[in-house]
mmCIF file of the N, C-alpha and C atoms, coordinates in Angstrom:
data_MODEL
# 
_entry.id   MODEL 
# 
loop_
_atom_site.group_PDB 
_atom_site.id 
_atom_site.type_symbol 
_atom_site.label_atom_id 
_atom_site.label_alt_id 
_atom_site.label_comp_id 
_atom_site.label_asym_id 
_atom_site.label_entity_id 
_atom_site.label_seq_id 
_atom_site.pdbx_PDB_ins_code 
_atom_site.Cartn_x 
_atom_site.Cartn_y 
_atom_site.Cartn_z 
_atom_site.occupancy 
_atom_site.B_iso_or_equiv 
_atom_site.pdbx_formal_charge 
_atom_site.auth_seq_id 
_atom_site.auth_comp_id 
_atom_site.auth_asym_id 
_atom_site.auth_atom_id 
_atom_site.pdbx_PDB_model_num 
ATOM 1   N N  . UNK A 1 1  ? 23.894  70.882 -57.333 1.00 0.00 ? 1  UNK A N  1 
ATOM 2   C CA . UNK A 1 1  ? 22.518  71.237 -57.650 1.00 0.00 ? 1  UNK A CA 1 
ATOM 3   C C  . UNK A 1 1  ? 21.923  70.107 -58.485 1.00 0.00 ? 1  UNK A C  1 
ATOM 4   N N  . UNK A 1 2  ? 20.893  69.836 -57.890 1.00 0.00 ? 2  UNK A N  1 
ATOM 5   C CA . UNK A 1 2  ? 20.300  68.558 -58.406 1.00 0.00 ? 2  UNK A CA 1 
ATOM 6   C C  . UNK A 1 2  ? 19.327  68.843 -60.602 1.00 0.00 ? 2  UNK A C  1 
ATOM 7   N N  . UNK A 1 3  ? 19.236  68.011 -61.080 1.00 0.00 ? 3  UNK A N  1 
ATOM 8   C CA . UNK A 1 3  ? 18.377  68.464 -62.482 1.00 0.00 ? 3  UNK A CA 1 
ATOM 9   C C  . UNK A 1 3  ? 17.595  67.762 -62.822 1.00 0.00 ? 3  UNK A C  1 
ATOM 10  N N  . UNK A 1 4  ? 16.177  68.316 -63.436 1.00 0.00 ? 4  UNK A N  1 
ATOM 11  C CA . UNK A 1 4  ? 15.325  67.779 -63.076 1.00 0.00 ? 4  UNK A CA 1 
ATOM 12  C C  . UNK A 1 4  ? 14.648  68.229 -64.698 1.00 0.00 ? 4  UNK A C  1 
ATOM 13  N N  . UNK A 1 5  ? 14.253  67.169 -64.944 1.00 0.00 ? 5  UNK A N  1 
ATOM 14  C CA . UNK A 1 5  ? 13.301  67.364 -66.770 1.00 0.00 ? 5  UNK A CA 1 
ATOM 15  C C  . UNK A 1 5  ? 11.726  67.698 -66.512 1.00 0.00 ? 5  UNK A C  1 
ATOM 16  N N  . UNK A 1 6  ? 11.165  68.301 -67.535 1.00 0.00 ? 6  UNK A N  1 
ATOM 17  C CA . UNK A 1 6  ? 10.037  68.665 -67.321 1.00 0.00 ? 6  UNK A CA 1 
ATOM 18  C C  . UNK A 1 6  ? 9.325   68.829 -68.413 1.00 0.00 ? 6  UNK A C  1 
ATOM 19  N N  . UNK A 1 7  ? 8.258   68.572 -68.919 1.00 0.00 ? 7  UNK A N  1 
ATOM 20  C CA . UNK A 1 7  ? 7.767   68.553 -70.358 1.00 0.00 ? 7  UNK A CA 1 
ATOM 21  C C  . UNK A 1 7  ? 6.544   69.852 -70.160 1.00 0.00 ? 7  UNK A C  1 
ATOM 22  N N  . UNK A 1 8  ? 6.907   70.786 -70.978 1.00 0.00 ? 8  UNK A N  1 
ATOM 23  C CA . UNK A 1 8  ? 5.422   71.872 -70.912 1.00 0.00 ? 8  UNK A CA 1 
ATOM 24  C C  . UNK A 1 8  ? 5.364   72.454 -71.978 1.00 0.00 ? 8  UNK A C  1 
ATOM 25  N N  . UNK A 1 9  ? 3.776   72.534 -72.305 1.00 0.00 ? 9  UNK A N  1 
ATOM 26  C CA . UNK A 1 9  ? 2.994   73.183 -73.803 1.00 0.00 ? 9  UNK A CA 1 
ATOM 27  C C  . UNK A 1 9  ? 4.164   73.840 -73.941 1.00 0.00 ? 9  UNK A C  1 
ATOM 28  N N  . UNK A 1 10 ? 3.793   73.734 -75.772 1.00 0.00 ? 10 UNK A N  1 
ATOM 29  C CA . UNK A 1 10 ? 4.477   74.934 -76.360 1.00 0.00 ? 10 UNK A CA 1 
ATOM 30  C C  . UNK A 1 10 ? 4.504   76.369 -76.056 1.00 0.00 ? 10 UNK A C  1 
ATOM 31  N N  . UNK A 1 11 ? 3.364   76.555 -75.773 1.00 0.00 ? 11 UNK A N  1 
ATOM 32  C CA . UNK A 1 11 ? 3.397   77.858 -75.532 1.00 0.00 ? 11 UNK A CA 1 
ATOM 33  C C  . UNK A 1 11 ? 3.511   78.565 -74.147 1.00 0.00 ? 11 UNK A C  1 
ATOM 34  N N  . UNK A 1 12 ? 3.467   77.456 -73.326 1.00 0.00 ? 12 UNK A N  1 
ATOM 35  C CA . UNK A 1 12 ? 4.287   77.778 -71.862 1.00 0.00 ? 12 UNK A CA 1 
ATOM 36  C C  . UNK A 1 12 ? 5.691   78.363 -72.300 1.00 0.00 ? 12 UNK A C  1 
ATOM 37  N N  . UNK A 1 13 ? 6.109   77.364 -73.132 1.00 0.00 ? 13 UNK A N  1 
ATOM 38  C CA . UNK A 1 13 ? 7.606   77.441 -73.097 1.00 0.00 ? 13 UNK A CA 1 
ATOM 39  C C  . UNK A 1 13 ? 7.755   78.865 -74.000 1.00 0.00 ? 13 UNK A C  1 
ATOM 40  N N  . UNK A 1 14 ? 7.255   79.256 -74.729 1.00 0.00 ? 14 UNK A N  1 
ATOM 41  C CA . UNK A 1 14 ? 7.287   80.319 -75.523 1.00 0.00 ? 14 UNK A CA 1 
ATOM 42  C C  . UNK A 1 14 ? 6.678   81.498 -75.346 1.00 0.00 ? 14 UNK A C  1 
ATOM 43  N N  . UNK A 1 15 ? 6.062   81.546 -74.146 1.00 0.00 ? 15 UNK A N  1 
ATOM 44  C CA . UNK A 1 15 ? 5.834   82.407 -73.128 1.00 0.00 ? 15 UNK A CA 1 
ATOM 45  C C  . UNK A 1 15 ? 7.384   82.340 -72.103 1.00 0.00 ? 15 UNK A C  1 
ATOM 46  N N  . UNK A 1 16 ? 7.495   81.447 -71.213 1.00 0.00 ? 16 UNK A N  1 
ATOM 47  C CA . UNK A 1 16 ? 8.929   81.363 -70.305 1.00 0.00 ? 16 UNK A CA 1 
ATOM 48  C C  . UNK A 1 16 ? 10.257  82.099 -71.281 1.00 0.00 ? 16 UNK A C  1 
ATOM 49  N N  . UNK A 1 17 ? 10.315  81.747 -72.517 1.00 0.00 ? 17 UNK A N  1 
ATOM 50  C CA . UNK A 1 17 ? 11.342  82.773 -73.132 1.00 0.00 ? 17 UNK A CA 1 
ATOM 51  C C  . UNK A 1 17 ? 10.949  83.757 -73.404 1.00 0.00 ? 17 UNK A C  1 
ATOM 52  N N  . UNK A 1 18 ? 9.743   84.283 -73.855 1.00 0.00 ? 18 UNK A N  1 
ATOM 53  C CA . UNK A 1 18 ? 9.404   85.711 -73.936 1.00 0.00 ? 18 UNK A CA 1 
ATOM 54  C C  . UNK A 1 18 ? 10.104  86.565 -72.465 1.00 0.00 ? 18 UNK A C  1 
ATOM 55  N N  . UNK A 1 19 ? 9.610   86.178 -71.519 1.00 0.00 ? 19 UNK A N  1 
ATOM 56  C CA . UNK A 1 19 ? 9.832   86.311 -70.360 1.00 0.00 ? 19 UNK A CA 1 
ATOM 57  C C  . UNK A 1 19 ? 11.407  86.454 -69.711 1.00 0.00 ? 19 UNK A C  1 
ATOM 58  N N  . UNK A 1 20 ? 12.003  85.811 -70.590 1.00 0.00 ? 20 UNK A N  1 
ATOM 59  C CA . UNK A 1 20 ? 13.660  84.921 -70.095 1.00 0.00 ? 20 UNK A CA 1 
ATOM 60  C C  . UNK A 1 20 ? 14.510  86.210 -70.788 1.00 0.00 ? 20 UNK A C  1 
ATOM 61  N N  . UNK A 1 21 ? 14.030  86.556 -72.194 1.00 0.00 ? 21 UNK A N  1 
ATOM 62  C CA . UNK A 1 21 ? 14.447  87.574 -73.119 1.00 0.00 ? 21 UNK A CA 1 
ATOM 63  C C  . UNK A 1 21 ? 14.585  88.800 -72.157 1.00 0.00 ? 21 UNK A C  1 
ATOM 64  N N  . UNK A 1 22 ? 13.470  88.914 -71.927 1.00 0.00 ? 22 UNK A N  1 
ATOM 65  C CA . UNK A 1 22 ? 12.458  90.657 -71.383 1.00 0.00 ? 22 UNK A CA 1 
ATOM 66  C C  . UNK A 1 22 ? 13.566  90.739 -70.371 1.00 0.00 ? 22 UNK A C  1 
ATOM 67  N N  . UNK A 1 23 ? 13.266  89.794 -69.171 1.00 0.00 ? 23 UNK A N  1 
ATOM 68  C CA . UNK A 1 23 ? 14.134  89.967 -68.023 1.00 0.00 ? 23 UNK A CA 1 
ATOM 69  C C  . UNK A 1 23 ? 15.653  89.877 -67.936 1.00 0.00 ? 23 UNK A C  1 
ATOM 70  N N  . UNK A 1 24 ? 16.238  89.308 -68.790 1.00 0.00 ? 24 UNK A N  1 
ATOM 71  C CA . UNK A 1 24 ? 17.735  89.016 -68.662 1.00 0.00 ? 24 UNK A CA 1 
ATOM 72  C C  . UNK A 1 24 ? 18.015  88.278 -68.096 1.00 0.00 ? 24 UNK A C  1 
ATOM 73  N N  . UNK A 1 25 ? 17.446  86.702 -68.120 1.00 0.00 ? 25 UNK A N  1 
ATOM 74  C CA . UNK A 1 25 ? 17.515  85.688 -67.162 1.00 0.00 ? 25 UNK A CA 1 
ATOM 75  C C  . UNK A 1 25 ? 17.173  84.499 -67.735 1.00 0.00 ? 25 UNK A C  1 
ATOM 76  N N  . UNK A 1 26 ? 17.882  83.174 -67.340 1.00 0.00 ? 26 UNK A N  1 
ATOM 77  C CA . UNK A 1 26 ? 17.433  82.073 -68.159 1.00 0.00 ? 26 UNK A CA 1 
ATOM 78  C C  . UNK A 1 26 ? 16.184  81.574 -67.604 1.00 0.00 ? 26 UNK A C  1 
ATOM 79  N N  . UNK A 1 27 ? 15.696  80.862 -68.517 1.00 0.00 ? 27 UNK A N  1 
ATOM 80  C CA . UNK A 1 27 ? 14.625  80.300 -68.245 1.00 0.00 ? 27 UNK A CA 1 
ATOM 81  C C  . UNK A 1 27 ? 14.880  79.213 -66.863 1.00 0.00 ? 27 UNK A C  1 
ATOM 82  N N  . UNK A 1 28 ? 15.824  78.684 -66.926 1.00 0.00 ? 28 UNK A N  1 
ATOM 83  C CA . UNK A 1 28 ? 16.081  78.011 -65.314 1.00 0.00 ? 28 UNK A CA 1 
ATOM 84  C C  . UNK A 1 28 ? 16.241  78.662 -64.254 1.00 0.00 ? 28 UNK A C  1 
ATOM 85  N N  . UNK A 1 29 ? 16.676  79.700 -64.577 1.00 0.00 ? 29 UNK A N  1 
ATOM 86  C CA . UNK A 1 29 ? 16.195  80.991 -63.101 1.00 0.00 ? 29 UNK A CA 1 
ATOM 87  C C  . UNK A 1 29 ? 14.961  80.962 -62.975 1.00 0.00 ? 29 UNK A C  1 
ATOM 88  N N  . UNK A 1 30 ? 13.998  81.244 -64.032 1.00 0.00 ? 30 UNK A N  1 
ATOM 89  C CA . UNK A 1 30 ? 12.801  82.105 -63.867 1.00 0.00 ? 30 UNK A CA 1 
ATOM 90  C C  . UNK A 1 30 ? 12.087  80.749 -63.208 1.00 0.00 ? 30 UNK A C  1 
ATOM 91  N N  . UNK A 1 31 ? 12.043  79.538 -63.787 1.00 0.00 ? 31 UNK A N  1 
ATOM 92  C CA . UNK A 1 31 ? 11.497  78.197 -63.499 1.00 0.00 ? 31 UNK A CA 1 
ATOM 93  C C  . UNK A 1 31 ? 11.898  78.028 -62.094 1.00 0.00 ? 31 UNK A C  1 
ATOM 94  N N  . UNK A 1 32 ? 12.978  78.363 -61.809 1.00 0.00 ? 32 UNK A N  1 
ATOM 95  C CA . UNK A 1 32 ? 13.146  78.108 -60.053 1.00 0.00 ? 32 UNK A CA 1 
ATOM 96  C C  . UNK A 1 32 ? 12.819  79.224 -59.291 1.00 0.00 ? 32 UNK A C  1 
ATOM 97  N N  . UNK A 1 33 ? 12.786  80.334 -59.654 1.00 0.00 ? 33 UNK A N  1 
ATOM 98  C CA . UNK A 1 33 ? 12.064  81.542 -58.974 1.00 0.00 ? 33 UNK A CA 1 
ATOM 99  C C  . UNK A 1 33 ? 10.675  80.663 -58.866 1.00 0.00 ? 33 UNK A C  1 
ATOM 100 N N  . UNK A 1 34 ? 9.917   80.927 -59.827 1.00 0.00 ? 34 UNK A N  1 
ATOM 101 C CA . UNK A 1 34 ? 8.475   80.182 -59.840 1.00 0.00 ? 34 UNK A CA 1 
ATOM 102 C C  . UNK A 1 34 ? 7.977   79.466 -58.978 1.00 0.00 ? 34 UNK A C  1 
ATOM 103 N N  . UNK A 1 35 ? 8.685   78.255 -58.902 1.00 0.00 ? 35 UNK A N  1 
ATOM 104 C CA . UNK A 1 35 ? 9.019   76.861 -58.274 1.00 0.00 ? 35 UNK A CA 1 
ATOM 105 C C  . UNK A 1 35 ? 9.082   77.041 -56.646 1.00 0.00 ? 35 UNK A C  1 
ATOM 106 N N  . UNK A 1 36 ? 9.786   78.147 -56.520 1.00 0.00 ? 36 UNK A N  1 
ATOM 107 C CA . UNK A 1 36 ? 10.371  78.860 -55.065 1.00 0.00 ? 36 UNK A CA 1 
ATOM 108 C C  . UNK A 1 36 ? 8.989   79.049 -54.324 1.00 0.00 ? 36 UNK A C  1 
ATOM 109 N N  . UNK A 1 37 ? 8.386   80.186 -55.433 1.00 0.00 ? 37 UNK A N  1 
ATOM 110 C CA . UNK A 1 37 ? 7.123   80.976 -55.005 1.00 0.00 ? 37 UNK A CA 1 
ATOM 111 C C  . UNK A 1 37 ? 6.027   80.107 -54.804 1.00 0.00 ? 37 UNK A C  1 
ATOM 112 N N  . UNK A 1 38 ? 5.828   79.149 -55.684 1.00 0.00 ? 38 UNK A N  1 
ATOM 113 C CA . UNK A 1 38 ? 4.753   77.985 -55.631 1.00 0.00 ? 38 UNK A CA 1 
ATOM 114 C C  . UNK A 1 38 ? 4.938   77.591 -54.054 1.00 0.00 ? 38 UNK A C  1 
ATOM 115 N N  . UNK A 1 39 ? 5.974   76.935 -53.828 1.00 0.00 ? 39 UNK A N  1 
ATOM 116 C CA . UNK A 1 39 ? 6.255   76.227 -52.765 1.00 0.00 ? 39 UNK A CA 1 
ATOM 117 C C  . UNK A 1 39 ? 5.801   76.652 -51.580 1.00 0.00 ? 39 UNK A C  1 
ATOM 118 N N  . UNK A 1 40 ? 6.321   78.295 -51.411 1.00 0.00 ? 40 UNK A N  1 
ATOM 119 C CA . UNK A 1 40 ? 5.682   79.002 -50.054 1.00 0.00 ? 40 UNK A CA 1 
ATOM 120 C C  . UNK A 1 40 ? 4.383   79.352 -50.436 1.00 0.00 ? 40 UNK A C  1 
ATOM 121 N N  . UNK A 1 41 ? 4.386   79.738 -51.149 1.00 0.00 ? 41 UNK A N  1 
ATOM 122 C CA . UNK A 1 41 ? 2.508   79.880 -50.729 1.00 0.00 ? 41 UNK A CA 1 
ATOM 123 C C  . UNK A 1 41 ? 1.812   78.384 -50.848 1.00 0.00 ? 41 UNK A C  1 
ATOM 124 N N  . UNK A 1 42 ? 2.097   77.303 -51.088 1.00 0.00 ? 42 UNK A N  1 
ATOM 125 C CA . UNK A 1 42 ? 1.624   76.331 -50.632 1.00 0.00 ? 42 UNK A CA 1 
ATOM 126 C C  . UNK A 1 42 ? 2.155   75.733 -49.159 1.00 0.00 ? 42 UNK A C  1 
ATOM 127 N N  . UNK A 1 43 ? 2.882   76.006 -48.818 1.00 0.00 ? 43 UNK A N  1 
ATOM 128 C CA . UNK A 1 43 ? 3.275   75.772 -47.183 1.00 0.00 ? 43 UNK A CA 1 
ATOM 129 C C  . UNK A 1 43 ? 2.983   76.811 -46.516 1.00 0.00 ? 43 UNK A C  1 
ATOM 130 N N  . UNK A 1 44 ? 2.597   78.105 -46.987 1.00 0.00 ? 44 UNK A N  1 
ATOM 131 C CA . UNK A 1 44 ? 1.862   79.106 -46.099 1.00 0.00 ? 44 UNK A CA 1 
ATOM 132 C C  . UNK A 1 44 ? 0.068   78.700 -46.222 1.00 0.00 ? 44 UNK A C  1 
ATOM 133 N N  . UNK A 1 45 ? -0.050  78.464 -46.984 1.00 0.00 ? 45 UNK A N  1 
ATOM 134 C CA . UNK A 1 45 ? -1.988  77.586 -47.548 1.00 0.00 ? 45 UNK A CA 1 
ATOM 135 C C  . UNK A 1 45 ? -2.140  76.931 -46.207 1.00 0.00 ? 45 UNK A C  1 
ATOM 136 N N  . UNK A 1 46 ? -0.799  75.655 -46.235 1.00 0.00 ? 46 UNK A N  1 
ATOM 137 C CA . UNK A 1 46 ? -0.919  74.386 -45.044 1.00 0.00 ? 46 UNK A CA 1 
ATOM 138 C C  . UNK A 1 46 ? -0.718  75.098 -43.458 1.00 0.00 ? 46 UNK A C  1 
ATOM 139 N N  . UNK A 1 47 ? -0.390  75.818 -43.506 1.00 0.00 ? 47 UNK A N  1 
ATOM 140 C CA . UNK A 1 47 ? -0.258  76.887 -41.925 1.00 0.00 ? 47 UNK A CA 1 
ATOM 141 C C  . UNK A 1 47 ? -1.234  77.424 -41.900 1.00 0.00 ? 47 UNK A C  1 
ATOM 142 N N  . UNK A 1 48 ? -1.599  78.286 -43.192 1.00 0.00 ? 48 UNK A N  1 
ATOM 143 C CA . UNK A 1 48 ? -2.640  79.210 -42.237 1.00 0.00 ? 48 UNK A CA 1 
ATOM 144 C C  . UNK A 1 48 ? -4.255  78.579 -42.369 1.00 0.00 ? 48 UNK A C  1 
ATOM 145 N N  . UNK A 1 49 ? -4.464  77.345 -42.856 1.00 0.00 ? 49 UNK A N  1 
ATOM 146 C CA . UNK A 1 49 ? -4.856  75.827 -42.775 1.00 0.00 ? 49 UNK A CA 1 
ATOM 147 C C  . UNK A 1 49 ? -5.378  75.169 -41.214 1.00 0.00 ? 49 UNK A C  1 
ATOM 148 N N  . UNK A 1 50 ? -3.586  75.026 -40.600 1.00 0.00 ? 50 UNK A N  1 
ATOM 149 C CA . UNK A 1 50 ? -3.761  74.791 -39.560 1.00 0.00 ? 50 UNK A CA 1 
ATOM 150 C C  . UNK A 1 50 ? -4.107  76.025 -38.378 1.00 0.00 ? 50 UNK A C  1 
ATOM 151 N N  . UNK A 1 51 ? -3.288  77.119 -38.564 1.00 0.00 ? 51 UNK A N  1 
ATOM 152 C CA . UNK A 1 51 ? -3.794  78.088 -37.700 1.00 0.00 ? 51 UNK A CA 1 
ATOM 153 C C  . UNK A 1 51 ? -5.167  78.238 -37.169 1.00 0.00 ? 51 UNK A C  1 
ATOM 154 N N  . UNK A 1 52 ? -6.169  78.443 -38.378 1.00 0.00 ? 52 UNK A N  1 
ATOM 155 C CA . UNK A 1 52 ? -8.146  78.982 -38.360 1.00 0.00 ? 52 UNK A CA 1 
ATOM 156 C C  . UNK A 1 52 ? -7.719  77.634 -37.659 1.00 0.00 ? 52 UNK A C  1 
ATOM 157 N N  . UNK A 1 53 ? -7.962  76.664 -38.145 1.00 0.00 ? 53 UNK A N  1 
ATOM 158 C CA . UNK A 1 53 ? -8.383  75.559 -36.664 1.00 0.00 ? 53 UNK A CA 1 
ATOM 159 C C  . UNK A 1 53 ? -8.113  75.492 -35.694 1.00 0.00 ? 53 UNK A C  1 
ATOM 160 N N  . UNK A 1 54 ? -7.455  75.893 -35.342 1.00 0.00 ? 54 UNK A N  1 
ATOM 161 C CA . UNK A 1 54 ? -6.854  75.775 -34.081 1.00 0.00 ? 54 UNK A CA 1 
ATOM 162 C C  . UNK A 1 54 ? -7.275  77.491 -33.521 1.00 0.00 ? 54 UNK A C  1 
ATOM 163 N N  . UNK A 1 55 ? -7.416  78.571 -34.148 1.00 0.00 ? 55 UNK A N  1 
ATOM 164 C CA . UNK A 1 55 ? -8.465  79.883 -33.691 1.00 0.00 ? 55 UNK A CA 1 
ATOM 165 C C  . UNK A 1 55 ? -9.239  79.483 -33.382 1.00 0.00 ? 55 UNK A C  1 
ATOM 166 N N  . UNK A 1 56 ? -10.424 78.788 -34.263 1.00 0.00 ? 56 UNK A N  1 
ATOM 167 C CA . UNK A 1 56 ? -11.848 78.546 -34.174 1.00 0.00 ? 56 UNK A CA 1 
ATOM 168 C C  . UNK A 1 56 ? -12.136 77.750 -32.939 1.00 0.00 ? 56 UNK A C  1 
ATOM 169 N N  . UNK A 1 57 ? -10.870 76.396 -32.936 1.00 0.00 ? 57 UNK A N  1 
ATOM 170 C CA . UNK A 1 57 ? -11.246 75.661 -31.633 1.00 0.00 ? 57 UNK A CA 1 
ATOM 171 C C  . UNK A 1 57 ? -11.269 76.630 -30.279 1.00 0.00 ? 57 UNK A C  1 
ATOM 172 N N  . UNK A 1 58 ? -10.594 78.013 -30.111 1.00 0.00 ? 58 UNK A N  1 
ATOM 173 C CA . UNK A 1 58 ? -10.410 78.915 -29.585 1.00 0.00 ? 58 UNK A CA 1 
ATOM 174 C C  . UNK A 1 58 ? -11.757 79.773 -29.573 1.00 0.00 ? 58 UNK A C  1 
ATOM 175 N N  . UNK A 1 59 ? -12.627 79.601 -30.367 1.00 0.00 ? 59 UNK A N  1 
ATOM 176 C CA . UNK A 1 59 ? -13.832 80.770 -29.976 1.00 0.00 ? 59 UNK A CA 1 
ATOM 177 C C  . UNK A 1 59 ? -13.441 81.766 -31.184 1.00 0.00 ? 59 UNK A C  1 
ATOM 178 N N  . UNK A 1 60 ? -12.027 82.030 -31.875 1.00 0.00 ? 60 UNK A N  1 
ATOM 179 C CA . UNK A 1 60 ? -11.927 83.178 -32.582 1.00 0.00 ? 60 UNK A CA 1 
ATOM 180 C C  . UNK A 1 60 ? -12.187 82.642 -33.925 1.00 0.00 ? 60 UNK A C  1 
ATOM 181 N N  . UNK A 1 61 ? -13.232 83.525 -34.685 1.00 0.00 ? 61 UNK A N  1 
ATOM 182 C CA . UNK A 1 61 ? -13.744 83.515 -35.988 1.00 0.00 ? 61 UNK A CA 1 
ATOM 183 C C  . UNK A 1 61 ? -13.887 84.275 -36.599 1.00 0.00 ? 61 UNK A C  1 
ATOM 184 N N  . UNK A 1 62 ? -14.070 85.791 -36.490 1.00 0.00 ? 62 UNK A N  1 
ATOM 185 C CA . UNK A 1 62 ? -13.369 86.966 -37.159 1.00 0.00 ? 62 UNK A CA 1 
ATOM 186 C C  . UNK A 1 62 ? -12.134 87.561 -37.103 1.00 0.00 ? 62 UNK A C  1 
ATOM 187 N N  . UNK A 1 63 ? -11.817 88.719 -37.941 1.00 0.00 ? 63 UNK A N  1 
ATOM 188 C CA . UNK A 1 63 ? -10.663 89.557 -37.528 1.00 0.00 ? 63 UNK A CA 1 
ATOM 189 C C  . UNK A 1 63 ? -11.005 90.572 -36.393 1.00 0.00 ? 63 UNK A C  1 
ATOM 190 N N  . UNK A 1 64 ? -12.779 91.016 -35.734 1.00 0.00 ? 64 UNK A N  1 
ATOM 191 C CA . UNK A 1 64 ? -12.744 91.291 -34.897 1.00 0.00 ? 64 UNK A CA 1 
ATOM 192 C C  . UNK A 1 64 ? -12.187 90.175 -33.384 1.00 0.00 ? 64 UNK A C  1 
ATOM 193 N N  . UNK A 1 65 ? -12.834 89.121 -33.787 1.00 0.00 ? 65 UNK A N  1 
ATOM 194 C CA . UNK A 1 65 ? -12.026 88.220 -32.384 1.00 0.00 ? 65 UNK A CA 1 
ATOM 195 C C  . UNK A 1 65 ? -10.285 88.573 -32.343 1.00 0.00 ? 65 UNK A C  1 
ATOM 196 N N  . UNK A 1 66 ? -9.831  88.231 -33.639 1.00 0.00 ? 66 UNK A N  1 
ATOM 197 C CA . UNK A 1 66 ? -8.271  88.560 -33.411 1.00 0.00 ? 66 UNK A CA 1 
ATOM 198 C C  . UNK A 1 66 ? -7.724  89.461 -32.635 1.00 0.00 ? 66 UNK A C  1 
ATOM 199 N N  . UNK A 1 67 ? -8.650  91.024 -33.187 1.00 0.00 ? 67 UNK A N  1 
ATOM 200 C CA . UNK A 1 67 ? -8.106  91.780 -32.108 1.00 0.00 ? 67 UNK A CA 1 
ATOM 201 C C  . UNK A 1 67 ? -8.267  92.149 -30.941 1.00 0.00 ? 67 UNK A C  1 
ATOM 202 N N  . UNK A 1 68 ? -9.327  91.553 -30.932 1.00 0.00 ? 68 UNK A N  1 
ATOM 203 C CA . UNK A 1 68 ? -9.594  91.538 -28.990 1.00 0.00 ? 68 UNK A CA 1 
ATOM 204 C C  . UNK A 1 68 ? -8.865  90.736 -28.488 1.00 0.00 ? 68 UNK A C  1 
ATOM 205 N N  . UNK A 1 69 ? -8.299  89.270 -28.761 1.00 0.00 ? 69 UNK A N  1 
ATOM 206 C CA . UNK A 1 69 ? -7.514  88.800 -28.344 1.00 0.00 ? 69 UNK A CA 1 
ATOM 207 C C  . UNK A 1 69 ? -5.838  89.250 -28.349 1.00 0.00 ? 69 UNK A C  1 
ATOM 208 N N  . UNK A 1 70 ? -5.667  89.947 -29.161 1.00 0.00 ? 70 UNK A N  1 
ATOM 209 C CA . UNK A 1 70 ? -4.571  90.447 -29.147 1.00 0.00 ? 70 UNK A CA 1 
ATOM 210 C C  . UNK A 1 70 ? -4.395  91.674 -28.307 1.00 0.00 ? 70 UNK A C  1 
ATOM 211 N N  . UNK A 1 71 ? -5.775  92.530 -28.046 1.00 0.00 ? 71 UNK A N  1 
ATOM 212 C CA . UNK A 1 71 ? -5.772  93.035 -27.049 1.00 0.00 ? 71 UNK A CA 1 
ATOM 213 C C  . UNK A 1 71 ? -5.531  92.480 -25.444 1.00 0.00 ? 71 UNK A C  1 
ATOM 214 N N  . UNK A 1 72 ? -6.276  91.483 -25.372 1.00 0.00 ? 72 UNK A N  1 
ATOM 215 C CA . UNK A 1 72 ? -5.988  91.389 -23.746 1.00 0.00 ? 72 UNK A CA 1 
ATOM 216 C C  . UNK A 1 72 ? -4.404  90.261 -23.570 1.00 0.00 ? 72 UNK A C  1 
ATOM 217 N N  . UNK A 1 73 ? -3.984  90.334 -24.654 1.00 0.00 ? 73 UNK A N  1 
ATOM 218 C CA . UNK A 1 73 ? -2.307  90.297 -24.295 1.00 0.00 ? 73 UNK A CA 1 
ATOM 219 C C  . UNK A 1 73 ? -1.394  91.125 -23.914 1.00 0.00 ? 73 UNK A C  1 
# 
């Protein structure tokens, strides 16, 4: 497992142990949980990004288009 330094406000950090306490978990769990979650919803952002474009080039621009198209499948 790779390690990696990181400098954050005081009171990030004193929030992240409030947090580390509460839950029963180190703060390097909770920082890579975090880290985890950041990640997919920024690679789900870049998909569903590309998806609408590639709908729209399609004619579909509401959630009514969606389901008509999903209807005549």
């Amino acid at each position: 497992m790779a390690t990696i330094t990181l400098r954050v406000p005081d009171e990030l950090d004193q929030a992240l142990e409030r947090e580390s306490i509460a839950a029963g978990v180190s703060k390097s769990d909770l920082a890579r949980e975090a880290l985890r979650r950041f990640l997919a919803v920024s690679e789900f952002q870049r998909l569903r990004t590309r998806l609408v474009q590639r709908a729209q080039a399609q004619g579909i621009h509401t959630d009514g288009d969606v389901f008509r198209a999903l209807d005549r499948s």
